[in-house]
KEZA-643292 format. One line per field, with one value per residue (C-alpha): residue number from 1; residue in one letter; y, x, z. Coordinates in nm, 4 decimals. Each point is the difference from the previous one (the first is absolute). Layout:
residues N
i = (NUM ...)
aa = (A ...)
yy = (Y ...)
xx = (X ...)
zz = (Z ...)
END
This chain:
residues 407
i = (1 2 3 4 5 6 7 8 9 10 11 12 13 14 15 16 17 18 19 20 21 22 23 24 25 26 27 28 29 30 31 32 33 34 35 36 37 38 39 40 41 42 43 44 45 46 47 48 49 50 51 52 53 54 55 56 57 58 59 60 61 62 63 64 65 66 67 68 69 70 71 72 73 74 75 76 77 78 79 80 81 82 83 84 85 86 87 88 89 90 91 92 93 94 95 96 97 98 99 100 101 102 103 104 105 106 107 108 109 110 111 112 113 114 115 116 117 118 119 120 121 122 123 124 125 126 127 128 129 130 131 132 133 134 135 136 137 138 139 140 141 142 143 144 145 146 147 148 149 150 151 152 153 154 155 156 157 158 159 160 161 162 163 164 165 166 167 168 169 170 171 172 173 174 175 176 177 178 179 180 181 182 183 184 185 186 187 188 189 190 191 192 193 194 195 196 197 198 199 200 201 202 203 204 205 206 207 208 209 210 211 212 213 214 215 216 217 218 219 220 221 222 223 224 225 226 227 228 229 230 231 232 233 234 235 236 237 238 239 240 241 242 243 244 245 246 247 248 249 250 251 252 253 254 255 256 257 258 259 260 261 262 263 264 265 266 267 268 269 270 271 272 273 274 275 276 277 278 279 280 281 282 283 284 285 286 287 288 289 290 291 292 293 294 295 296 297 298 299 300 301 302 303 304 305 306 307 308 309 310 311 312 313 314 315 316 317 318 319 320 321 322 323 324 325 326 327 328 329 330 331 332 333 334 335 336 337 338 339 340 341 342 343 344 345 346 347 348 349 350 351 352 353 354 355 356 357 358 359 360 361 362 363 364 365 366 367 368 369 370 371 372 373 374 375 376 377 378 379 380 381 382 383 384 385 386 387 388 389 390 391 392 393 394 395 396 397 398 399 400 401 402 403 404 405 406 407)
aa = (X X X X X X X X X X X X X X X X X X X X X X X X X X X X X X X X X X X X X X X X X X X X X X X X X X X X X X X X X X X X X X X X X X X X X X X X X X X X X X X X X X X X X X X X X X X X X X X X X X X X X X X X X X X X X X X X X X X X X X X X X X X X X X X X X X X X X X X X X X X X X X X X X X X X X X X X X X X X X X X X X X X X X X X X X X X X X X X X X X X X X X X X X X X X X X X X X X X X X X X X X X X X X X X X X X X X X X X X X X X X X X X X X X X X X X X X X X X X X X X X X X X X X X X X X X X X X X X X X X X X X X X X X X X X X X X X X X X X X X X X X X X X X X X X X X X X X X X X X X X X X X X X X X X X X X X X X X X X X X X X X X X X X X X X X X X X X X X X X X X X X X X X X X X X X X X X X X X X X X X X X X X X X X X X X X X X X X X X X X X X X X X X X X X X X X X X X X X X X X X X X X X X X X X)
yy = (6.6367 -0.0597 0.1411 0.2362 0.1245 0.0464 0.2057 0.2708 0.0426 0.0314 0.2688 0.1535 -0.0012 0.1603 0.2171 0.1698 -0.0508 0.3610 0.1681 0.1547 -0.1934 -0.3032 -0.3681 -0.1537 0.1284 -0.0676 -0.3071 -0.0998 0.1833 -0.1534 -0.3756 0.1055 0.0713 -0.2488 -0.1837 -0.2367 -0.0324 0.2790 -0.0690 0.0876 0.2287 -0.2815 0.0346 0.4027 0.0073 -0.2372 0.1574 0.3296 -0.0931 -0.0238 0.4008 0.0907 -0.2259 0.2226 0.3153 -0.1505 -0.0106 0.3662 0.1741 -0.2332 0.3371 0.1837 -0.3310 -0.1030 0.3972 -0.0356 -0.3325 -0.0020 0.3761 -0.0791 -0.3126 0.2189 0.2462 -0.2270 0.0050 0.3533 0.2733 0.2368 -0.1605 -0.0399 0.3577 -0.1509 -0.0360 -0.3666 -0.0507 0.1834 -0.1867 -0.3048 0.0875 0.1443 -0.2795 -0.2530 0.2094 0.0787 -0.3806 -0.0984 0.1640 -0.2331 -0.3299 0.0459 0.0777 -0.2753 -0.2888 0.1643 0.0263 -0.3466 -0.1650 0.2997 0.0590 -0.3513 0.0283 0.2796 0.2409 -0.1893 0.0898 0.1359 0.3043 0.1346 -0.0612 0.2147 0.2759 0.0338 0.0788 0.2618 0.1741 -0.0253 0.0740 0.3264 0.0729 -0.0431 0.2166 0.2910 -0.0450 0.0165 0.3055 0.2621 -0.1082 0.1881 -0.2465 0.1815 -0.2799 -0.2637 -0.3056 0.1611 0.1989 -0.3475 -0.0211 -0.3026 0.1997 -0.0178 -0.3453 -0.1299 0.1977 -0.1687 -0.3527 0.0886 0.0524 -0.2947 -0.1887 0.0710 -0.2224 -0.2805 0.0780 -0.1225 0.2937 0.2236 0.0116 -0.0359 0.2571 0.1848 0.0292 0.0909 0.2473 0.1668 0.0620 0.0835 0.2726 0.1047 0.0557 0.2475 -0.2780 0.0598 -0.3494 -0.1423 0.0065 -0.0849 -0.3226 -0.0874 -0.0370 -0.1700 -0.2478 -0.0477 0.0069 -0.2896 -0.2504 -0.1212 -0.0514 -0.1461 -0.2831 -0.0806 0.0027 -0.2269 -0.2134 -0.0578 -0.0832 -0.2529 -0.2447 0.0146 -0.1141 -0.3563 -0.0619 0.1204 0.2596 0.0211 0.0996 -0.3122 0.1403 -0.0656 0.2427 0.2044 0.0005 0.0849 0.2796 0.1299 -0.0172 0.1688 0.3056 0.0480 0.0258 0.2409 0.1498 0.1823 0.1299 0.2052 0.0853 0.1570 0.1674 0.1546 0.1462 0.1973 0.0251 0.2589 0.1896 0.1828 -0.1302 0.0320 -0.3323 0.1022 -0.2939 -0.2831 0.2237 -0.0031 -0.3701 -0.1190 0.2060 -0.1664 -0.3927 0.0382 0.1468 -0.2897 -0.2572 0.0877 0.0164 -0.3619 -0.1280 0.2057 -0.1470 -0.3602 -0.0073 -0.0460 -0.1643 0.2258 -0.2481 -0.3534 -0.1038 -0.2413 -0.2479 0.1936 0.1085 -0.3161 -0.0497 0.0578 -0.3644 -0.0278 0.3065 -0.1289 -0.3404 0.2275 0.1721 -0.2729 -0.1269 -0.3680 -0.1533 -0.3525 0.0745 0.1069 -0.2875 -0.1432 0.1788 -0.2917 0.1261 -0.2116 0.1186 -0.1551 0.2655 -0.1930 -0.0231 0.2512 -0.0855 -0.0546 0.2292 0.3410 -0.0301 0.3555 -0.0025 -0.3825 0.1269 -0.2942 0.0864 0.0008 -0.1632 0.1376 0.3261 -0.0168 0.1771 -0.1025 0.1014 0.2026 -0.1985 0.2741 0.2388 -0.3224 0.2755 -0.1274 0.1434 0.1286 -0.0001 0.1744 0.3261 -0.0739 0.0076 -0.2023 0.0110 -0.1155 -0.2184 0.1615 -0.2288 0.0081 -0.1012 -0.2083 0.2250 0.2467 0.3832 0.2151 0.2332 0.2604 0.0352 -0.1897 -0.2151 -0.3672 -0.1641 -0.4128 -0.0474 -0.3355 0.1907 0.3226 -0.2747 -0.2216 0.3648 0.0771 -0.3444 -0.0235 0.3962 -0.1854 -0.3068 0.2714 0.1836 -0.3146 -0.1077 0.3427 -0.0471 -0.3895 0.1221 0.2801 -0.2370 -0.2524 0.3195 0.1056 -0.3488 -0.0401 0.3664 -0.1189 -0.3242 0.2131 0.1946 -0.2966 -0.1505 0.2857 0.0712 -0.3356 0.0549 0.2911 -0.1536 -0.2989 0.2146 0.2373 -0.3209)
xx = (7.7579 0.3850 0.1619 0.2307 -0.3795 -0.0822 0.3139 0.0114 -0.3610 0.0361 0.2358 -0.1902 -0.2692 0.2035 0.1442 -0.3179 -0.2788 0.1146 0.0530 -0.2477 0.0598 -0.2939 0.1933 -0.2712 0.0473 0.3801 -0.0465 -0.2556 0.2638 0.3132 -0.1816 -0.0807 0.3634 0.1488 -0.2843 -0.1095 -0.3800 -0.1941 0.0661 -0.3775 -0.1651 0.0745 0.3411 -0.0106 -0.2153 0.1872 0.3322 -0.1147 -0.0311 0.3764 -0.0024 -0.2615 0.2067 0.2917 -0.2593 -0.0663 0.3443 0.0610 -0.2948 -0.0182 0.0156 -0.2311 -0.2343 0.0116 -0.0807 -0.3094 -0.1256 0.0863 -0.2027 -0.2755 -0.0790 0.0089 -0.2074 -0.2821 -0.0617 0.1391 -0.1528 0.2723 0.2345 -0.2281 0.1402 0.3290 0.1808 0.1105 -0.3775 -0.1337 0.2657 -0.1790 -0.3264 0.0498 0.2585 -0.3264 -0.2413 0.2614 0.0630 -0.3465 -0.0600 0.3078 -0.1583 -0.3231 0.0976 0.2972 -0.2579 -0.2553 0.2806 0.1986 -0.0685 0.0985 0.3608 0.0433 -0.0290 -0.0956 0.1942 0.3282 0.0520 0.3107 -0.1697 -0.2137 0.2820 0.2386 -0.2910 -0.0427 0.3895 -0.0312 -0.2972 0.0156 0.3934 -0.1279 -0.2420 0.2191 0.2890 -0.2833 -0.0799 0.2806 0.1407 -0.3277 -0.1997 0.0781 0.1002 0.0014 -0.2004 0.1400 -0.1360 -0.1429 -0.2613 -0.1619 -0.3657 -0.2743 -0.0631 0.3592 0.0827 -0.2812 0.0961 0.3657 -0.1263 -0.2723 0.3429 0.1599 -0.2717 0.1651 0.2796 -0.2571 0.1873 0.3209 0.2269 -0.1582 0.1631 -0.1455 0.2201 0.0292 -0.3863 -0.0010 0.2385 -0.1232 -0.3191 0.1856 0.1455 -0.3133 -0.1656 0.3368 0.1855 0.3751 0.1886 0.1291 -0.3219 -0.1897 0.2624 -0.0318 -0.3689 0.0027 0.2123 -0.1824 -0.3321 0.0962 0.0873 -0.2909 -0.1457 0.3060 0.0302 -0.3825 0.0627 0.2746 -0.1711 -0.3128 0.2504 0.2092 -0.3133 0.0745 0.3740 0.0632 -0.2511 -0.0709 0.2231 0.3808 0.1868 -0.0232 0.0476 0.3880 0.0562 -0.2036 0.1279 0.3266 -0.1472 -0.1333 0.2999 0.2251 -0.2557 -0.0248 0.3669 0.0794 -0.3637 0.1440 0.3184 -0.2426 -0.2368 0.2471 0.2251 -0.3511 -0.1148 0.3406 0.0119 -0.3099 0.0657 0.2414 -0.1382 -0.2882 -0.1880 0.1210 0.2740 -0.2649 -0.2751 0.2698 0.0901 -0.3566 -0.0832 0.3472 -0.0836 -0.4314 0.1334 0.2536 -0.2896 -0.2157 0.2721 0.1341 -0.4284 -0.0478 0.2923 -0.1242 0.2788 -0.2013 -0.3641 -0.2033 -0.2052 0.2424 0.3145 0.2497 -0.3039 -0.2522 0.2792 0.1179 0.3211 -0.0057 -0.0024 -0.3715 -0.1023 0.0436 -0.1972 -0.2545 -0.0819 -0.0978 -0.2956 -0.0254 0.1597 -0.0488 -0.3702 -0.0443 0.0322 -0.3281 -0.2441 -0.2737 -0.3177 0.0201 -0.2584 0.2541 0.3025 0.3242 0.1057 0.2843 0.3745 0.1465 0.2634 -0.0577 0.2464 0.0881 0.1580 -0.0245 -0.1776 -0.2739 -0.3814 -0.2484 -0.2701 -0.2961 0.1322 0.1926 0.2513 0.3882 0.1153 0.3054 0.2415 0.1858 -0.3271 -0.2364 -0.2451 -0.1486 0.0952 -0.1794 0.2145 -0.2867 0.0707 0.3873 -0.0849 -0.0837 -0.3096 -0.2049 -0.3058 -0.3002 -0.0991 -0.3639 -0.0446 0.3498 0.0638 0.3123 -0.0532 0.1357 0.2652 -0.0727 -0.4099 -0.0194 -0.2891 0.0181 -0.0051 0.0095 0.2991 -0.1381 -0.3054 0.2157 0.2380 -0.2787 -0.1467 0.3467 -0.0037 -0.3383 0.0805 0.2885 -0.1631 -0.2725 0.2375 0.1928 -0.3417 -0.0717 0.3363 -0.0960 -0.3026 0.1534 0.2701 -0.2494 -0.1977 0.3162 0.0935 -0.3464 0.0351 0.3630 -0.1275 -0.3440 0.2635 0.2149 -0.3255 -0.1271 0.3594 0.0260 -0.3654 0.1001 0.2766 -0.1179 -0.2398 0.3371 0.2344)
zz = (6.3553 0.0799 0.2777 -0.2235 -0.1521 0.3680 0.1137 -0.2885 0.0279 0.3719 -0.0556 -0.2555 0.2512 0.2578 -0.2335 -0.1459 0.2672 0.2213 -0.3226 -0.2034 -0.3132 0.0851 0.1127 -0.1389 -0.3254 0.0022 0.1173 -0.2505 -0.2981 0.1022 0.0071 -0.3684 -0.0671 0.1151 -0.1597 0.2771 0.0911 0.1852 0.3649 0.0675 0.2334 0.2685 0.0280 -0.0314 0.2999 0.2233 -0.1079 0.1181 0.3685 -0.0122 -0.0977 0.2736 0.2603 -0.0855 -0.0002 0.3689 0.1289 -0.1277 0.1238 0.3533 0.1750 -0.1624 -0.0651 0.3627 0.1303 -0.2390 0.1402 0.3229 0.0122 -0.2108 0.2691 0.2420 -0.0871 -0.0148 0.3256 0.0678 -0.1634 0.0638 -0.2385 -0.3064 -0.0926 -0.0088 -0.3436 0.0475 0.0787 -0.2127 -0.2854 0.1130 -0.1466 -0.2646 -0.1339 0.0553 -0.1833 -0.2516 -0.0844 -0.0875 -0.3013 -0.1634 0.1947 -0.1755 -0.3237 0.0292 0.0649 -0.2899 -0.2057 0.0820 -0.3183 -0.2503 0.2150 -0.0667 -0.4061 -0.1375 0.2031 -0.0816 -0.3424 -0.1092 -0.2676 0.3567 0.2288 -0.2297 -0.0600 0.3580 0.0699 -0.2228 0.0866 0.3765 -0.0455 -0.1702 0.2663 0.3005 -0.1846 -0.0456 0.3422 0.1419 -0.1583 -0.0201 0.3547 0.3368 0.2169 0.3639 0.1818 0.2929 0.1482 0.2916 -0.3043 -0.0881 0.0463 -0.0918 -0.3350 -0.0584 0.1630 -0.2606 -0.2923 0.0605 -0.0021 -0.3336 -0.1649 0.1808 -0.2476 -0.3500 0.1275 -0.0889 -0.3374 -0.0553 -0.1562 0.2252 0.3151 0.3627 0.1798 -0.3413 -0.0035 0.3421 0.0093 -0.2989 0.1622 0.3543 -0.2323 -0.1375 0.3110 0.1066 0.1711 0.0135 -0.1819 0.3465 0.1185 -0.2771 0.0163 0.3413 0.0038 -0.3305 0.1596 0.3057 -0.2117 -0.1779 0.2758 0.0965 -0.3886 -0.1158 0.3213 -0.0635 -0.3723 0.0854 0.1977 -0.2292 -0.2684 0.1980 -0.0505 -0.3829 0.0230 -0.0966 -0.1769 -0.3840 0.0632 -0.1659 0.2903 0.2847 0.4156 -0.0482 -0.2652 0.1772 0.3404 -0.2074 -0.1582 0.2978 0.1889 -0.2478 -0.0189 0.3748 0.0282 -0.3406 0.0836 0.3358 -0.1327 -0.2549 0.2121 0.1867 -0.2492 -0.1937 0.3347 0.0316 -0.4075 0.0016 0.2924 -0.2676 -0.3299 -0.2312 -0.1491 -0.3508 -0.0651 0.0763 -0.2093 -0.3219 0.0675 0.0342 -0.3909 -0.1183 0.1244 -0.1500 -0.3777 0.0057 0.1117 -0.2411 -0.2747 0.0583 0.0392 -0.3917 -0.1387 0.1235 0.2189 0.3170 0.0198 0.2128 0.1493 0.0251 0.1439 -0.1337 0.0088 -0.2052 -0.2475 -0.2092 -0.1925 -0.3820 -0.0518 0.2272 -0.1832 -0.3444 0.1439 0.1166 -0.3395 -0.1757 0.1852 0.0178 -0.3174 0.1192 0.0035 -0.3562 -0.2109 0.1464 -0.1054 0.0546 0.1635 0.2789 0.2590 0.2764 0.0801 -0.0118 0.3484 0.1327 0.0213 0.3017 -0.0604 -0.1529 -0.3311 0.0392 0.3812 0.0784 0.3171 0.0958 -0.0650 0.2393 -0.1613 0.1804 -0.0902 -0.3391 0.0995 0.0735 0.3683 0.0345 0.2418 0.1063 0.1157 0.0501 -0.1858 -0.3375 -0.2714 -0.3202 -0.3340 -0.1494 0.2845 0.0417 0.3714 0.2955 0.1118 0.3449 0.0825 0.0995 0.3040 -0.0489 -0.3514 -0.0666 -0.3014 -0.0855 0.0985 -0.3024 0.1886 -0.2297 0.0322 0.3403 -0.1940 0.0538 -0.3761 -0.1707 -0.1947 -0.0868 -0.2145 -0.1144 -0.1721 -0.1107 -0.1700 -0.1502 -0.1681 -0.1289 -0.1225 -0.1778 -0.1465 -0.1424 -0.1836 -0.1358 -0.1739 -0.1414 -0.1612 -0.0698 -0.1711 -0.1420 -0.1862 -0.1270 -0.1577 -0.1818 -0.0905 -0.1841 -0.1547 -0.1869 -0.0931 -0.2058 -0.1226 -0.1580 -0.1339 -0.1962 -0.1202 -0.1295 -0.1830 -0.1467 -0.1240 -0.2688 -0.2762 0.0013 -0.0838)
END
């Protein structure tokens, strides 16, 4: 990833992350774009500690009240009916329903969840659900109302930003709102709800930069840095913003961005699933639709498979030759021409993990089937030929037979 990639993601980052319009969906969408690669769930993560630093410095009141008391009180009782202490709790118990389902659900945020079609579903539908929210609840409850039922309903809904296109502090705040919270409210805990998930999320994911992933720790110290610094300004303009204001212009933007997603992904204009890697120019495409030419013209049954080029024809990316599949230099990932996407190494076995499924598979045999599926059918028609040859040639005979008694 470049450093220019780094800074307007970083800003998109910082941007998006306090609104409820899901940074990790707009991160994800403006990658596509721009068409560079998916920055991966790695640099998402990381890039959000710069947010929750920001988060940090403008809550330091309030977050140091809530600490400081909830330390306190556990060695004097009379202060566990505090609200700071009481905050305390029910932030922990309201962060471990996302920690659970975040390391159950690791693998699927990585792929799965990162397709363009869900991301662009999800802004509408959760976009329509805040806006309904938002307009037909009471909202007539303050922080001080907050109870474990509550504090743990809050963080159930913190779990649907496991979703990009969702939202964290839009989920949140939606169900703040269902519960009768007013929107400051339901923002302020939403924002100190998500602290300590996003810094462990962080965390965890630091171990994954460097490595297979796009984005290298430059970048994404960049990236991090630019969306702690645009990531305050927002934080504090949207706290001020709906003291006065209804979530209605994020609800209409968030319908407006999914119908345009998934108009450019039907018109082919985005691939839901690739970035610039997994999306080849029309010159690799029209290489990729006819499968092998060099191949055909020996159509000797040789028990011995011709050994694999060095070189896949189609990218000129080398092969690894105890996979059979060329390695994408940018991502270091391997990557499947037969998918269009890169794909991992299971660790145990040695073999590629299908993205899609999750099911580790052998390119070397699912080729090897392909060309003995294709050798088949050349024999039918082989056979087929001969049949038709012999048919015309009866047909010539008993013409010419016919032929002398009439002359």
């Amino acid at each position: 990833m470049s450093i220019i990639e780094a800074i307007i993601l970083g800003l998109v980052q910082g941007l998006t992350e306090m609104l409820p319009i899901s940074s990790s969906g707009h991160v994800r969408v403006i990658s596509a774009f721009f068409g560079w690669p998916d920055p991966g769930a790695a640099f998402t993560a990381v890039s959000q500690i710069g947010t929750e630093l920001a988060v940090l410095v403008y809550f330091r009141n309030r977050i140091w009240a809530i600490l400081s008391t909830w330390t306190r009180s556990l060695f004097d009782k009379e202060l566990r009916r505090d609200i700071n202490a009481r905050m305390g709790w029910y932030v922990i118990l309201g962060t471990l329903p996302i920690g659970v389902l975040g390391l159950l659900l690791e693998e699927q945020i990585d792929t799965v969840f990162r397709d363009l079609r869900l991301i662009a579903l999800t802004l509408i539908v959760f976009g329509v659900i805040l806006g309904a929210t938002d307009r037909y609840t009471r909202k007539h409850r303050v922080l001080a109302d907050l109870t474990i039922t509550r504090g743990v309903t809050f963080g159930l809904f913190q779990c649907l930003a496991l979703i990009p296109g969702v939202s964290r502090s839009g989920g949140t705040i939606t169900g703040g709102m269902l519960m009768g919270f007013k929107r400051k409210d339901a923002a302020e805990f939403s924002f100190l709800l998500a602290m300590p998930a996003v810094f462990a999320s962080g965390l965890y994911k630091m171990t994954d930069i460097g490595g297979n992933e796009y984005a290298g720790w430059l970048a994404t110290a960049v990236g991090t840095v630019v969306a702690g610094l645009v990531g305050y300004v927002v934080v504090a303009w949207l706290m001020k913003f709906i003291s006065t204001h209804s979530f209605m212009p994020f609800v209409y933007y968030r319908i407006g961005l999914g119908v345009l997603v998934l108009t450019l992904v039907s018109f082919g204009v985005l691939d839901p699933r690739g970035g610039a890697e997994e999306r080849p120019d029309k010159g690799e495409v029209v290489a990729d639709a006819s499968p092998e030419p060099s191949e055909e013209p020996s159509p000797s049954p040789s028990q011995e498979p011709s050994p694999s080029p060095s070189t896949d024809p189609a990218t000129g990316w080398e092969i690894d030759p105890e996979v059979g599949l060329p390695v994408n230099p940018e991502s270091g990932l391997h990557h499947d021409p037969e998918l269009r996407m890169d794909v991992s190494l299971d660790p145990e076995t040695g073999l590629p993990v299908n993205p899609l499924t999750g099911e580790t598979y052998d390119p070397k045999e699912r080729d090897a089937a392909q060309d003995g599926a294709g050798t088949g059918q050349g024999t039918g028609e082989g056979a087929a030929g001969g049949q038709t040859g012999q048919d015309g040639a009866g047909q010539q005979q008993g013409t010419g037979q016919e032929g002398v008694p009439a002359g």
